[in-house]
C-alpha positions as CSV (number, residue, x, y, z in Angstrom):
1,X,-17.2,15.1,17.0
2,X,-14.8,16.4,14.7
3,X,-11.9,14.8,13.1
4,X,-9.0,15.0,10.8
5,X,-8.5,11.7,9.3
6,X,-5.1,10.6,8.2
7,X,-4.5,7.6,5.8
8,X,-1.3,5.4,3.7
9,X,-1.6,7.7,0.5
10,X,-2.2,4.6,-1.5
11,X,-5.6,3.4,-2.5
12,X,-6.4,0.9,0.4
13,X,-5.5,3.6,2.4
14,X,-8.1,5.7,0.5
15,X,-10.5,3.3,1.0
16,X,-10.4,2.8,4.3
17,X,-10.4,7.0,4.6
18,X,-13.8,6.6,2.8
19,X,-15.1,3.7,4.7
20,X,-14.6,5.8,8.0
21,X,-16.3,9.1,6.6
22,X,-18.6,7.1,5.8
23,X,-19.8,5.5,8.9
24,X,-18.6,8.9,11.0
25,X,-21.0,10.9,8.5
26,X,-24.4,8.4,9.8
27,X,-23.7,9.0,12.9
28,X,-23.2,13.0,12.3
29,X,-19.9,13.3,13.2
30,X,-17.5,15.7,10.8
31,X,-13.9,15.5,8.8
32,X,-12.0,18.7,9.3
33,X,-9.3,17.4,6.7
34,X,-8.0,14.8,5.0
35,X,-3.7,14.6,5.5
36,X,-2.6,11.2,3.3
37,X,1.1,10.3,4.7
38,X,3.4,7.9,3.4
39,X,6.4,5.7,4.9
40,X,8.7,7.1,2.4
41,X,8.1,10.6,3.4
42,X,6.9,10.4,7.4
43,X,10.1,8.8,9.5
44,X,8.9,6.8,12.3
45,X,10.7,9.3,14.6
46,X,9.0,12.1,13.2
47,X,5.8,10.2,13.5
48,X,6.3,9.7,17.4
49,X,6.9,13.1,17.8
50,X,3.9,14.1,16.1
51,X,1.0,16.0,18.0
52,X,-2.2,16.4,16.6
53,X,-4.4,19.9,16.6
54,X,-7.7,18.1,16.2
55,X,-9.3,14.8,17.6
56,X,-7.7,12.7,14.8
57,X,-8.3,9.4,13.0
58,X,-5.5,7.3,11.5
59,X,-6.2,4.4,8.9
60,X,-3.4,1.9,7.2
61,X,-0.5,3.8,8.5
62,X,1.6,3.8,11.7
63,X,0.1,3.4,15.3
64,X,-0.1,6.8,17.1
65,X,-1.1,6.6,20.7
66,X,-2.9,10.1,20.4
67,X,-5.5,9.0,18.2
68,X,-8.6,8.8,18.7
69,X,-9.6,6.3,16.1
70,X,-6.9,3.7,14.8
71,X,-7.2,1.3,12.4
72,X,-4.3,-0.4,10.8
73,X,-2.8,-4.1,9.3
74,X,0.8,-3.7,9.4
75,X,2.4,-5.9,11.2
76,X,5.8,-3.3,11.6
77,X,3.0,-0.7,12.9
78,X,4.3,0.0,16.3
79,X,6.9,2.6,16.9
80,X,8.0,2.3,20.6
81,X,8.0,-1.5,22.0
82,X,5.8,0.6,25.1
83,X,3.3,1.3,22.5
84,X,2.4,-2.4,21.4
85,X,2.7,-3.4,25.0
86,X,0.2,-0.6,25.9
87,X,-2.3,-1.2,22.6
88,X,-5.6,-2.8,23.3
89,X,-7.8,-3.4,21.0
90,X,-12.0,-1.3,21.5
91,X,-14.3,0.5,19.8
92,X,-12.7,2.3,16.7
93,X,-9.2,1.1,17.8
94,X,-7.8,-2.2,15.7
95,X,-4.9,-3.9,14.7
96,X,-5.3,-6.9,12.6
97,X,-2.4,-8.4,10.4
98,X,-4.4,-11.3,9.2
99,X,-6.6,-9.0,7.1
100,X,-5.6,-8.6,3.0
101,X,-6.5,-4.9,3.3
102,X,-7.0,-2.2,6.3
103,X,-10.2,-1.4,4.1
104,X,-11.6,-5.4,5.3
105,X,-10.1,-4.8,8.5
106,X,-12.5,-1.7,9.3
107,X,-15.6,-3.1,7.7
108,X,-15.1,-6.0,10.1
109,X,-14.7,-4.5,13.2
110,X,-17.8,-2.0,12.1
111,X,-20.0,-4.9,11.7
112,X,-19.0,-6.4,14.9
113,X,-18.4,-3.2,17.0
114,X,-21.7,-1.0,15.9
115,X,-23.8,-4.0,13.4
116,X,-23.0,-1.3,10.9
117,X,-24.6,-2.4,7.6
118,X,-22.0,-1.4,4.8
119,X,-23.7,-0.4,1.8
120,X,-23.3,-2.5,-1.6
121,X,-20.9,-0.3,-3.4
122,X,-18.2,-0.2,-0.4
123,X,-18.9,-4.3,0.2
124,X,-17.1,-4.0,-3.3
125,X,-14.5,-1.6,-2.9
126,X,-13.4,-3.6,0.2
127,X,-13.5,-6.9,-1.9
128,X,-11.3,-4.9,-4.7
129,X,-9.3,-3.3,-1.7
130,X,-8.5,-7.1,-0.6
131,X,-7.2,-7.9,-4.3
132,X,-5.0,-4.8,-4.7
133,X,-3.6,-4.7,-1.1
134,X,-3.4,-8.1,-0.3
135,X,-2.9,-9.2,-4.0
136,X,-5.4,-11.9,-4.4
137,X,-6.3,-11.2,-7.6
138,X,-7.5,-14.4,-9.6
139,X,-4.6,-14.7,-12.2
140,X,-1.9,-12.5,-13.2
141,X,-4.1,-11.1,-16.5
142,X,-6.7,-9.7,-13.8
143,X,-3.4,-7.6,-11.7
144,X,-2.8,-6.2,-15.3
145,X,-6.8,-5.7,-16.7
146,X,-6.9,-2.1,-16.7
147,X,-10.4,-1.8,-18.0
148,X,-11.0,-3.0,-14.3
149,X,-11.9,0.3,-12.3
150,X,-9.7,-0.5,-9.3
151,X,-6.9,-1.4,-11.3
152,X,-6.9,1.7,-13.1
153,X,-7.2,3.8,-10.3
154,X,-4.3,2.1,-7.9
155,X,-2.3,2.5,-11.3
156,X,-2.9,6.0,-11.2
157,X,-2.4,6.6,-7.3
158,X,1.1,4.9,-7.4
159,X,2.5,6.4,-10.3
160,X,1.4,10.7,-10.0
161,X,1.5,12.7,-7.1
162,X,-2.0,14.1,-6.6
163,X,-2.5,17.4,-4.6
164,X,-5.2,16.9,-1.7
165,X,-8.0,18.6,-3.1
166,X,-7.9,16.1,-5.4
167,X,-7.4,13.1,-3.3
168,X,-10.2,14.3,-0.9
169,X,-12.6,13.8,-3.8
170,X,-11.8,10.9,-4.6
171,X,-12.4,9.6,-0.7
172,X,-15.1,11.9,-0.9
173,X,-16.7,10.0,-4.0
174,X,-15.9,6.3,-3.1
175,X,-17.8,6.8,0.2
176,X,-20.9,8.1,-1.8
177,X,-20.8,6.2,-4.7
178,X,-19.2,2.6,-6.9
179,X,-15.7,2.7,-7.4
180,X,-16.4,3.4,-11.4
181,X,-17.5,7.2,-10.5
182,X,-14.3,8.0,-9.7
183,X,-13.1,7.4,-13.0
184,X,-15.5,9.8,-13.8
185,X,-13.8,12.8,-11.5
186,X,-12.9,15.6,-14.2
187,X,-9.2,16.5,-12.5
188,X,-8.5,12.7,-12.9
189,X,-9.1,13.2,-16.5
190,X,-4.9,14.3,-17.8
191,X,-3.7,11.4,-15.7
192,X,-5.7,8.9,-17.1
193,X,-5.2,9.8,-20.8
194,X,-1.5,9.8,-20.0
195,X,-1.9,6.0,-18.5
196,X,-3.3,4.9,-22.1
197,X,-0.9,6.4,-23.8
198,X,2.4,5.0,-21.6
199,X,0.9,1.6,-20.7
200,X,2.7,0.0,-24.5
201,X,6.0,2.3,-23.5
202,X,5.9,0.8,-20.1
203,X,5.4,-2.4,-21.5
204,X,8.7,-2.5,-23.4
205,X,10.7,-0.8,-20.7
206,X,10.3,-3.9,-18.4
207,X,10.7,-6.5,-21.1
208,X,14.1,-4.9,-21.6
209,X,15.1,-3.7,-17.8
210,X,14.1,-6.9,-15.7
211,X,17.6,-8.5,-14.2
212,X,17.3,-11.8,-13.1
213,X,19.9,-12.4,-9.9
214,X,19.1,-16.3,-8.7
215,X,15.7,-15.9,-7.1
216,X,15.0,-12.2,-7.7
217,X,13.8,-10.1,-10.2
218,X,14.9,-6.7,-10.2
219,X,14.3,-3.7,-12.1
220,X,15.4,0.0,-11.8
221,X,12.3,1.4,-12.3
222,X,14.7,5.3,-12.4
223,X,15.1,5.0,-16.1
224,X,11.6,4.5,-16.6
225,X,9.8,7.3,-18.7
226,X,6.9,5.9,-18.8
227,X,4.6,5.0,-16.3
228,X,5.5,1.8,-13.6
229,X,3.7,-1.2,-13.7
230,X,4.8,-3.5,-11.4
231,X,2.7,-6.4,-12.2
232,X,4.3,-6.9,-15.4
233,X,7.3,-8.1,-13.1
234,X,5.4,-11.2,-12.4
235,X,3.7,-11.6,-16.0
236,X,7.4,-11.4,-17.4
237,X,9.0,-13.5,-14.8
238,X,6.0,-15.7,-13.0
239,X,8.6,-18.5,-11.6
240,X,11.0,-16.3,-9.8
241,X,10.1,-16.4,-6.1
242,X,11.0,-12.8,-5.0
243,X,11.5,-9.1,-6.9
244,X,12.9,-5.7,-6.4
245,X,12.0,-2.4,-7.3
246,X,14.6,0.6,-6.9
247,X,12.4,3.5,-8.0
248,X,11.4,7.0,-7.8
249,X,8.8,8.9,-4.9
250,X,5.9,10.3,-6.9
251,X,6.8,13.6,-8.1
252,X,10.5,12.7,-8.4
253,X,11.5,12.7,-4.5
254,X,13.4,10.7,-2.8
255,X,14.7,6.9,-4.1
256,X,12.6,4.3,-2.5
257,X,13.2,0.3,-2.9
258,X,10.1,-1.6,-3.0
259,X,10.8,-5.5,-2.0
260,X,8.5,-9.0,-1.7
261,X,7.5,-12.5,-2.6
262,X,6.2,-13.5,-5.9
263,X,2.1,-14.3,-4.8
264,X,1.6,-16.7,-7.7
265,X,4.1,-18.6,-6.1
266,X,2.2,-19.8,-2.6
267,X,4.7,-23.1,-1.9
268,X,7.4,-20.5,-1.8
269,X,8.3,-20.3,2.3
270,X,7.6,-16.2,3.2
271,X,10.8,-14.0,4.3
272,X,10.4,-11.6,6.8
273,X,10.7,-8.7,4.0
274,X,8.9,-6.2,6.5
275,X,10.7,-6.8,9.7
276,X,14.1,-7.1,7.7
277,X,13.2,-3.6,6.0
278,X,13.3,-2.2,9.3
279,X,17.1,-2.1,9.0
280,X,17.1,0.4,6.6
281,X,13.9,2.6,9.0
282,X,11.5,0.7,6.1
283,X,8.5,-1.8,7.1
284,X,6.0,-3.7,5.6
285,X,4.4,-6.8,5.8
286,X,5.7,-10.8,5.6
287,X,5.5,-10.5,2.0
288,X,6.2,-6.9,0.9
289,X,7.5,-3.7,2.5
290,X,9.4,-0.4,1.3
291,X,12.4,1.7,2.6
292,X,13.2,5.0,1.3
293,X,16.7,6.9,0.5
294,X,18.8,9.6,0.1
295,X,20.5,9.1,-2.7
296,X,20.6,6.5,-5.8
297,X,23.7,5.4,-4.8
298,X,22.3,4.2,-0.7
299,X,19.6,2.9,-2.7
300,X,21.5,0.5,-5.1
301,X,23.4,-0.4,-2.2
302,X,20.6,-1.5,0.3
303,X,19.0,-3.2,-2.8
304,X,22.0,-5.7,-3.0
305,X,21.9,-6.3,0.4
306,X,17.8,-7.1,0.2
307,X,18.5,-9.7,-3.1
308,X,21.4,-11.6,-0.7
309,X,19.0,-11.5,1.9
310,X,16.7,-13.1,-0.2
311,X,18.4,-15.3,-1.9
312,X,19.4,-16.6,1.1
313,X,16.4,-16.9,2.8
314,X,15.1,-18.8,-0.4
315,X,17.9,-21.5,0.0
316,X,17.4,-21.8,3.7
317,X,13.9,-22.4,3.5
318,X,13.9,-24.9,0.6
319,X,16.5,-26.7,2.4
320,X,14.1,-27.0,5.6
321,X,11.1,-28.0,3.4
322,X,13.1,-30.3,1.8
323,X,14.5,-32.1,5.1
């Protein structure tokens, strides 16, 4: 058969693109195209409208009953309350919010579905896909080594806008090869001079930027010039339970506002960030999710409302554990 394959533009969501074309190639099936979508730029109402040309594959992004294959972790995945009701899990079809990355989540349910034996170089990509996704990294300095392959590379994803010839060989090359050889890809090459030049710049920019308001750290990440490193939010400020990003789409789109719980922090009581995102048409998980906005000005506003949120959640839930 053959299938387009849509996927989160972000790096799990790369991943688990080249997981897939991986296993759909040894059984001789084909990828038409690759389409990455995003939940900044794809509303959920456009995405329920949606109607696919081809037989069509979707991987860490929203549920689409049409699809053919559908594999995703989110736990604000469903569109229509019909839709979840409806879902059963089979064969190429998953939901599983318990997984650190949609990358694990597939190589799971490939194993158990088919006995498909993953080679060595995506076992490792899924165990780097787990630490970038899920953030499980094993201390702050690792979220921040960028000497480490995967590190590099998400930096990159999240911070330039990369046209899909490029991003298909980059899914093209992690499904053939180690994570490293991407590095390696000669189009990559501008990006990742300008990350070592910017990564000092950046450095500064946060050290300066970062407002502390109770329980959340939060930075407008607009007046950045160099590149965004969000990591650095919890290498600055390690003991503040929740932060908030107000930044720009890649490419300078619309204003988006990031929002989630410190990791480092695991005695900290989760917040429904995700669900509560839902408020402004964002989503997420427990412990991060994303809305996007018109305007600065809708942005800075819905950011406020996210930090009482917080806040409050914070006190409510340290007054329970406390009880």
């Amino acid at each position: 058969m053959k299938y387009d394959i849509y996927f989160h533009n972000d790096l799990d969501g790369m991943a688990s693109a080249a997981i897939l074309f991986h296993f759909l190639k040894s059984r001789e099936d084909k990828v038409l195209s690759f389409y990455p979508v995003d939940f900044f730029s794809v509303t959920r109402k456009k995405w329920a409208k949606l109607k696919f040309e081809n037989p069509s594959a979707i991987v860490d992004f929203l549920h689409h009953p049409q699809a053919e294959i559908w594999f995703d972790h989110h736990p604000t995945t469903f569109i229509k309350p019909s839709w979840k009701k409806d879902f059963r899990h089979k064969k190429l079809n998953h939901w599983g919010v318990i997984y650190k990355s949609c990358a694990r989540l597939i190589v799971e349910s490939l194993k158990k579905d088919f006995n498909f034996r993953t080679p060595k170089y995506l076992k490792e990509l899924t165990e780097w896909m787990d630490k970038v996704d899920g953030y499980y990294f094993k201390s702050i300095k690792e979220s921040i080594d960028f000497k480490k392959p995967a590190v590099k590379l998400d930096l990159l994803i999240s911070n330039f806008k990369l046209n899909n010839k490029i991003i298909a060989k980059i899914i093209s090359t992690l499904s053939s090869s180690p994570l490293k050889n991407v590095l390696k890809i000669k189009e990559l090459q501008p990006y990742l001079r300008r990350i070592e030049k910017e990564i000092k710049k950046s450095k500064k920019f946060y050290k300066t930027n970062i407002k502390v308001i109770k329980n959340v750290s939060f930075i407008d990440e607009t007046q950045n010039e160099a590149i965004s490193i969000r990591s650095l939010l919890y290498h600055l400020y390690p003991h503040t339970p929740y932060f908030i990003i107000l930044h720009r789409e890649r490419g300078g789109g619309k204003y988006a506002v990031t929002a989630g719980k410190n990791p480092w922090l695991k005695s900290i009581n989760q917040a429904p960030i995700g669900e509560y995102l839902k408020k402004f048409n964002g989503g997420g998980h427990d412990k991060v999710g994303g809305a996007e906005f018109k305007t600065k000005n809708l942005a800075l506003k819905a950011s406020k409302e996210i930090t009482q949120f917080l806040n409050n959640q914070y006190n409510k839930n340290n007054i329970k554990s406390k009880i």
